[in-house]
C-alpha positions as CSV (number, residue, x, y, z in Angstrom):
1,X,78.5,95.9,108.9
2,X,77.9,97.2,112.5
3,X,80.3,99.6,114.1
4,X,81.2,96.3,117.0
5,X,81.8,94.3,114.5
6,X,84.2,96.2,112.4
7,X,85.9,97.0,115.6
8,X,86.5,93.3,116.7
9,X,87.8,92.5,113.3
10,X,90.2,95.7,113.5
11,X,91.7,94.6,116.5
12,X,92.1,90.7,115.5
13,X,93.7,92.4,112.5
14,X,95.8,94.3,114.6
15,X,97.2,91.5,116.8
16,X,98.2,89.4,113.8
17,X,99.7,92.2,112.6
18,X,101.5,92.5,116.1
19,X,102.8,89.2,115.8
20,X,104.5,89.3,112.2
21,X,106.4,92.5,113.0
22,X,107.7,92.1,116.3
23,X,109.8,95.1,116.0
24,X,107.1,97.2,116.0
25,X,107.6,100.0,119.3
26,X,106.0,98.6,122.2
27,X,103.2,100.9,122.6
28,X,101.9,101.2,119.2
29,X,99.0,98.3,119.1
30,X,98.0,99.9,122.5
31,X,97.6,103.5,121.0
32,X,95.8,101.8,117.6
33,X,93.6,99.6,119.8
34,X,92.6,102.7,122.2
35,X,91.9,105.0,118.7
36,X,89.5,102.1,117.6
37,X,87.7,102.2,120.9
38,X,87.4,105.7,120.8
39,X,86.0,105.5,117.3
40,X,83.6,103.1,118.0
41,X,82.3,105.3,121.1
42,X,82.0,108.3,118.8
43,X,84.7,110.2,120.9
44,X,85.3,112.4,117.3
45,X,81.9,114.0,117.6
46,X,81.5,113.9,121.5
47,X,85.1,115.5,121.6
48,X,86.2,116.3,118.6
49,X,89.2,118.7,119.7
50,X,90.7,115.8,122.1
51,X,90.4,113.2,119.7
52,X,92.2,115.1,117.1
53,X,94.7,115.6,119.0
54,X,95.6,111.7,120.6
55,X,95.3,111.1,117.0
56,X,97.8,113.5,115.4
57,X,100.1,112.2,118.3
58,X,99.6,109.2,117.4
59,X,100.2,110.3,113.3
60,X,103.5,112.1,114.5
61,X,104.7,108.6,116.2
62,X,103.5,107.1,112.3
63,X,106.0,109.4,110.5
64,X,108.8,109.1,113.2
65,X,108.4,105.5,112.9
66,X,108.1,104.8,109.2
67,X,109.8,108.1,107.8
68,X,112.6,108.6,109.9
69,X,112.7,105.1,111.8
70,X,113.1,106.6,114.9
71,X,111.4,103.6,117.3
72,X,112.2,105.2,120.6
73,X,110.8,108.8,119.7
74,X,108.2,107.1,118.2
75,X,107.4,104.7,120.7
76,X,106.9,107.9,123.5
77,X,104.3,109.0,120.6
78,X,102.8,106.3,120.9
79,X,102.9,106.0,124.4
80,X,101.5,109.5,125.4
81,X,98.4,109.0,122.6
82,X,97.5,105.8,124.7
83,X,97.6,107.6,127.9
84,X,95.8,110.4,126.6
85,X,93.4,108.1,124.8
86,X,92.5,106.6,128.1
87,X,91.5,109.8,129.9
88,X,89.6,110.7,126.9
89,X,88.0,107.0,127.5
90,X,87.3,107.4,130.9
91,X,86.1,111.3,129.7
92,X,83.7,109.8,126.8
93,X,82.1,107.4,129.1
94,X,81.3,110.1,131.9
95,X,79.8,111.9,129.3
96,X,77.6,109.3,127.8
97,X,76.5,108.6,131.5
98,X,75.7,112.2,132.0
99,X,73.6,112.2,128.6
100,X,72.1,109.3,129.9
101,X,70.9,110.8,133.0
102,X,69.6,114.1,131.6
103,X,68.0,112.1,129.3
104,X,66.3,110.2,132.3
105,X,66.0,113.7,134.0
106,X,64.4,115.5,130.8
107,X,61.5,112.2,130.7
108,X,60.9,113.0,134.0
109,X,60.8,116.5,134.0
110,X,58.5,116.5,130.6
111,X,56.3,113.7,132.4
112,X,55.6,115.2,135.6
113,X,54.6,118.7,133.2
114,X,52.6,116.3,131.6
115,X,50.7,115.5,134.7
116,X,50.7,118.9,136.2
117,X,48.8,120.0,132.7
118,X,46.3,116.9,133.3
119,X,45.8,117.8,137.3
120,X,45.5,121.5,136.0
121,X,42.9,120.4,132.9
122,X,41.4,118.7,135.3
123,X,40.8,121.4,138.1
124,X,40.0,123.8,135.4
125,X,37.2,121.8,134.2
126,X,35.9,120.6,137.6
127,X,35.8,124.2,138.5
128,X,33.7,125.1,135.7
129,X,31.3,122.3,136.1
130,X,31.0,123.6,139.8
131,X,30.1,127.4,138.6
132,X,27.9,126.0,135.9
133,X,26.0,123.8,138.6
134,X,25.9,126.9,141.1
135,X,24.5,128.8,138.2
136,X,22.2,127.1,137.8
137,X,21.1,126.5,141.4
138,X,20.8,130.5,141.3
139,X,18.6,130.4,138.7
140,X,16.5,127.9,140.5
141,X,16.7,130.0,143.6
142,X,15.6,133.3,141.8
143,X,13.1,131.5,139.8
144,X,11.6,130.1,142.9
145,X,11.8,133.6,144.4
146,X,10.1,135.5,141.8
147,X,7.5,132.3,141.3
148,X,6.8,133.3,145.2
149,X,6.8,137.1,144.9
150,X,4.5,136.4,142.1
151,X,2.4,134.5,144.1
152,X,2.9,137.1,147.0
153,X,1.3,139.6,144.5
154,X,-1.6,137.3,143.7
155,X,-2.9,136.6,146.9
156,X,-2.8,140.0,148.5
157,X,-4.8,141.4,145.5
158,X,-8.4,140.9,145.1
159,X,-10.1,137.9,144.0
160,X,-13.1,138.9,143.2
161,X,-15.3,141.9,141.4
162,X,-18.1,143.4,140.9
163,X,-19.8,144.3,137.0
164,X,-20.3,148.1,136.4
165,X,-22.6,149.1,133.3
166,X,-21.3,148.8,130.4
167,X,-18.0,146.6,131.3
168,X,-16.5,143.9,129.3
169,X,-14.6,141.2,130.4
170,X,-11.4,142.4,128.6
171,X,-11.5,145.7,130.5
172,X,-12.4,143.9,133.6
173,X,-8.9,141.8,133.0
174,X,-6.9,145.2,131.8
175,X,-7.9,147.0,135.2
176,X,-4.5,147.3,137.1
177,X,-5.9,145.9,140.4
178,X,-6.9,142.9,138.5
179,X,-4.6,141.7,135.7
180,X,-3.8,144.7,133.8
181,X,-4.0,142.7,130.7
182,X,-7.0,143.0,129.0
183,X,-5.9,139.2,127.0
184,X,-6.6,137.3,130.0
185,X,-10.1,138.0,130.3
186,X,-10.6,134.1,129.0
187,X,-9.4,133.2,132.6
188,X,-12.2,135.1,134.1
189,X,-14.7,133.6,131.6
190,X,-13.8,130.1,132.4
191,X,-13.7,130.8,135.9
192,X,-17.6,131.7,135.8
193,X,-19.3,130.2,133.1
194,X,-21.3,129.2,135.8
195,X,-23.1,132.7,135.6
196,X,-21.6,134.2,132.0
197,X,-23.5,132.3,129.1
198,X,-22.4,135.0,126.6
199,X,-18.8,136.1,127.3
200,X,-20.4,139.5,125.2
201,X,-22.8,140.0,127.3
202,X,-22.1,141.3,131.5
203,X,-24.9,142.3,133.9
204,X,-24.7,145.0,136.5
205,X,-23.9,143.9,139.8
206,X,-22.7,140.1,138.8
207,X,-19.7,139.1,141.2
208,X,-17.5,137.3,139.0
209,X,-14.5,135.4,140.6
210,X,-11.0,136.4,139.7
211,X,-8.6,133.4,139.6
212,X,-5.2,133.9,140.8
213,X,-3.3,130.8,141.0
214,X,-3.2,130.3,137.2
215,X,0.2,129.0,135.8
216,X,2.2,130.7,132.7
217,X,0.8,127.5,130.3
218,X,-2.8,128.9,131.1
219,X,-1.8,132.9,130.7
220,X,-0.5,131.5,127.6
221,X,-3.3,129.3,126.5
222,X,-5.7,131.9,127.8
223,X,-3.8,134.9,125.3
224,X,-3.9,132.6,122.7
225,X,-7.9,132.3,122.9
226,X,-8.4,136.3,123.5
227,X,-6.6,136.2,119.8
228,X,-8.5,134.2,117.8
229,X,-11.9,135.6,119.9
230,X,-12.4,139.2,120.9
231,X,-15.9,139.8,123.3
């Protein structure tokens, strides 16, 4: 049965009871009715000391009453337990407000940490997408840089040569003016097959172009090919 309920009975209880034994002390249904509201707000857990104490008033009003039918001295009992029951009321009910709004304080508090971990997630991950996209602009930059130094390079050295006895392409390609890597020489071959029938076979005196502007996929494709073929 819910706590209201039980309470509402207690107190129709009460008043019948009030009017069978009208020579009960004046203030005893108040003190009863104010212990019942106090139990039905939890006031023994909220305050436990100040609720056991309106109640043993209120007990020592009982035995002064009952034992030693003393209906004045009783009736202050019962009296002073009202009065003090109804601070403690007005006490309970501050409190419950107060709970009430630290509660609403606490939700606020926890929500707006909520949102400051969010806005600082947030920022956080916004920050490393910006070093991540200026990383990699960097690496454009110094890749673009080096593609032009390399290029630099290439067109300030020579871009042609001239046989010696006894070359071979490969040694052409390793000289350090030229490529210094002797498994490039298939660049030079395809650059003049126009006068090299025989990539084994050089003349004295041939001027054979040197290419330059070759991209890494040919250096690749052209190691590749001094691999599987050696002049």
């Amino acid at each position: 049965m819910p706590v209201q309920l039980r309470l509402i009975l207690l107190i129709l209880l009460l008043v019948t009871l009030a009017g069978c034994g009208s020579h009960d002390p004046v203030w005893r249904m108040k003190a009863q009715l104010t212990l019942l509201q106090l139990q039905g707000e939890n006031a023994a857990v909220s305050h436990p000391d100040d609720y056991a104490h309106i109640n043993s008033t209120f007990q020592q009003g009982e035995v002064l009453l009952l034992e030693q039918e003393e209906e004045e001295e009783a009736d202050q009992r019962y009296k002073l337990a009202y009065q003090k029951g109804l601070v403690l009321k007005q006490e309970v009910t501050l409190y419950k407000e107060r709970m009430k709004e630290e509660a609403r304080q606490k939700a606020i508090e926890e929500r707006a940490t909520r949102e400051e971990e969010e806005r600082s997630r947030l920022e956080a991950e916004q920050k490393r997408q910006q070093e991540l996209e200026e990383a990699q602009k960097a690496l454009q930059k110094n890749q673009k840089n080096e593609d032009a130094a390399e290029s630099a390079v290439r067109a300030a050295l020579p871009t042609t040569y001239t046989v010696r006895r006894g070359e071979t392409l490969p040694q052409i390609a390793a000289r350090p003016e030229l490529y210094n890597d002797m498994a490039l020489w298939p660049l030079i071959y395809r650059a003049n097959r126009d006068q090299i029938r025989d990539p084994y076979q050089l003349w004295p005196g041939q001027t054979l172009k040197i290419p330059r502007n070759f991209s890494r996929e040919e250096a690749l494709e052209a190691r590749r090919q001094a691999h599987r073929r050696s002049p």
